[in-house]
C-alpha positions in Angstrom: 111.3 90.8 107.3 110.6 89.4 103.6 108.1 92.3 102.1 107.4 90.1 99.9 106.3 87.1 101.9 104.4 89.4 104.8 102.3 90.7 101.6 101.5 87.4 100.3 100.2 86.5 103.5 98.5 89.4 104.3 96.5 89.3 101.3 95.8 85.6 101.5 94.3 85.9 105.1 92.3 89.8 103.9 90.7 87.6 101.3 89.9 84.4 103.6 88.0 86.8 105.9 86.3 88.6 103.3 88.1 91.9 104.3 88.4 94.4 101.6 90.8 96.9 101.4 87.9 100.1 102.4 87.2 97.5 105.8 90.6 96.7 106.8 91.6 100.4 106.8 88.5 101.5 108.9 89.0 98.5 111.4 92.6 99.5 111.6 92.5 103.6 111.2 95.4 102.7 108.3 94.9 104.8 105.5 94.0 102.5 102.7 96.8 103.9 100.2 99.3 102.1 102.9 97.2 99.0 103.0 97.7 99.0 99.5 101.5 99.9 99.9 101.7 97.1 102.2 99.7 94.3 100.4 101.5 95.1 97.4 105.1 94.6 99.5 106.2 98.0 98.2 106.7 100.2 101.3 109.6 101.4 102.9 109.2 100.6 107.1 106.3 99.0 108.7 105.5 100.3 112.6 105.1 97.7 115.1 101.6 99.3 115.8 100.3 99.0 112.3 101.7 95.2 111.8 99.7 94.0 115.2 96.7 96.2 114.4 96.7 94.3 110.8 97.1 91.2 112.2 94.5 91.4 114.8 92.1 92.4 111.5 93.2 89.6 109.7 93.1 86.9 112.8 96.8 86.0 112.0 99.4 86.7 115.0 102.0 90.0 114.6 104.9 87.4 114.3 103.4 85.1 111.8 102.4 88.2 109.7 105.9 89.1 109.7 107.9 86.0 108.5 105.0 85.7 105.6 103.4 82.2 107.3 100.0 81.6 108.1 
């Protein structure tokens, strides 16, 4: 996976929904200092479960999230 591309897109799709960082951690029960690890593409590993729980947030399927499209 390209951190850097799955960040980009997970920010442009928060910010089409009008998610902010506080919502998407309380729909997803991911603390918000890893939403913030993982928007900003610095994090080490990513769990299947938190990538399909982000997705579902953000309306943008697990592997489209991943390869950064969307």
């Amino acid at each position: 996976m390209n951190k850097q591309a799955f960040a980009a897109c997970m920010k442009r799709n928060r910010e089409k929904q009008g998610i902010t960082f506080e919502n998407l951690a309380e729909k997803t029960g991911i603390p918000i200092g890893k939403i913030i690890e993982f928007e900003s593409g610095e994090f080490e590993r990513i769990k299947a479960s938190e990538l399909e729980k982000i997705g579902k947030a953000i309306e943008v399927p697990m592997a489209i999230l991943m390869h950064g499209g969307g």
